[in-house]
C-alpha positions in Angstrom: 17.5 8.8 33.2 18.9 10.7 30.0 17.4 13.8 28.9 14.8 12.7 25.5 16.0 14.4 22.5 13.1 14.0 20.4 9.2 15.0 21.2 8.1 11.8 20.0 10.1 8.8 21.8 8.1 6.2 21.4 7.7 6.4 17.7 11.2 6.9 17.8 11.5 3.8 19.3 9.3 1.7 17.1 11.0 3.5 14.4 14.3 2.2 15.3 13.1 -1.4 16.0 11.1 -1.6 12.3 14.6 -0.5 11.0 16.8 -3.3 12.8 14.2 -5.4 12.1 14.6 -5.1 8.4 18.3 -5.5 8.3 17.7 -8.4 10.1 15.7 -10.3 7.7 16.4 -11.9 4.7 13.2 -11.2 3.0 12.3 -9.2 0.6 10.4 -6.0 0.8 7.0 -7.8 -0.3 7.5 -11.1 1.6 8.0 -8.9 4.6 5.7 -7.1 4.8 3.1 -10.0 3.6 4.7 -12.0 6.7 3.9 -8.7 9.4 0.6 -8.3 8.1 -0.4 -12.4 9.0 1.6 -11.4 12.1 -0.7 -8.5 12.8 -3.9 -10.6 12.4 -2.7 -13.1 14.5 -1.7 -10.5 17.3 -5.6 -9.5 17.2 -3.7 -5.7 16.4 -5.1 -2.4 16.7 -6.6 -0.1 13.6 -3.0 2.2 13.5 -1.2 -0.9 12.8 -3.1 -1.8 10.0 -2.6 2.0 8.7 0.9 1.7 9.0 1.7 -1.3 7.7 -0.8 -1.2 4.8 0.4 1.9 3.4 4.2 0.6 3.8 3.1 -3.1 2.0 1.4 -1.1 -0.6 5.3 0.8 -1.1 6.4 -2.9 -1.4 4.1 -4.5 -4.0 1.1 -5.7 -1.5 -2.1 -5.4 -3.6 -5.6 -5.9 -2.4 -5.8 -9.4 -3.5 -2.2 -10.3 -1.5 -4.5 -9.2 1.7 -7.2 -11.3 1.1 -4.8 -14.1 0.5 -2.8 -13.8 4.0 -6.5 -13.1 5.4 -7.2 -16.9 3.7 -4.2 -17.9 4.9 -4.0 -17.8 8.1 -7.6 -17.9 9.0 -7.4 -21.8 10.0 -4.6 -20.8 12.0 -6.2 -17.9 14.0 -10.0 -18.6 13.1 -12.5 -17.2 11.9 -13.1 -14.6 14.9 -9.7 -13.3 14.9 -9.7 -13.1 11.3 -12.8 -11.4 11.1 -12.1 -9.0 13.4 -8.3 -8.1 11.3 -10.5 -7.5 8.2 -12.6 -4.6 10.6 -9.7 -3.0 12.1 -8.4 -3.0 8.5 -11.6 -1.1 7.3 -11.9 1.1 10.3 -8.0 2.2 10.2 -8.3 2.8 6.5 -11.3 4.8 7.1 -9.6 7.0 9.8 -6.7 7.6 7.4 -9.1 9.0 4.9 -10.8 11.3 7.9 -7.3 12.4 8.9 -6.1 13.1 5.2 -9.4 15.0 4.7 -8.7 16.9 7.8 -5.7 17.8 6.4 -6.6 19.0 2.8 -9.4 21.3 4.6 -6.7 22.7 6.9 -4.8 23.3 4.1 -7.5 24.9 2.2 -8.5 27.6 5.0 -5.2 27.9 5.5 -4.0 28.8 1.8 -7.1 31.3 1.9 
């Protein structure tokens, strides 16, 4: 087995696939992303998806309202439980992001004093 080069090889990894991914597609940068995020609902994905997709749809043009329309969307696809449950890991992931950037600005702080 090869020697890693990098401490983190698993985002490496995922990294690398989002990337091939990309070239891949046809879409643009909005429909994309508005097509991962129905995908992630339908997956039943976990909070840290949500985070890191979000904040790369937002990048791309994905508004609040473009959420609540894919949430609409696919909801007779997926149902109502599934759907449900995307709109809590969106809230709780978001919510984490806000801890961990808090986190960081109080680091910062003590850090700077």
């Amino acid at each position: 087995m090869p020697a890693q080069s990098s401490e983190t090889p698993v985002l490496d990894l995922i990294a690398a696939m989002n990337a091939s991914s990309v070239e891949a597609c046809g879409l643009d940068g909005r429909s994309l992303m508005l097509v991962r995020l129905a995908a992630l609902v339908a997956v039943d994905a976990p909070p840290a998806s949500y985070v890191v997709n979000l904040g790369v749809a937002a990048g791309a043009g994905v508004d609040e309202q473009s959420v609540r329309d894919v949430l609409a969307a696919v909801a007779p696809i997926v149902g109502t439980p599934r759907t449900v449950s995307a709109l809590g890991k969106m809230v709780r992931g978001l919510g984490l992001a806000l801890e961990l950037a808090e986190g960081d600005d109080a680091a910062a702080g003590s850090a700077a004093s």
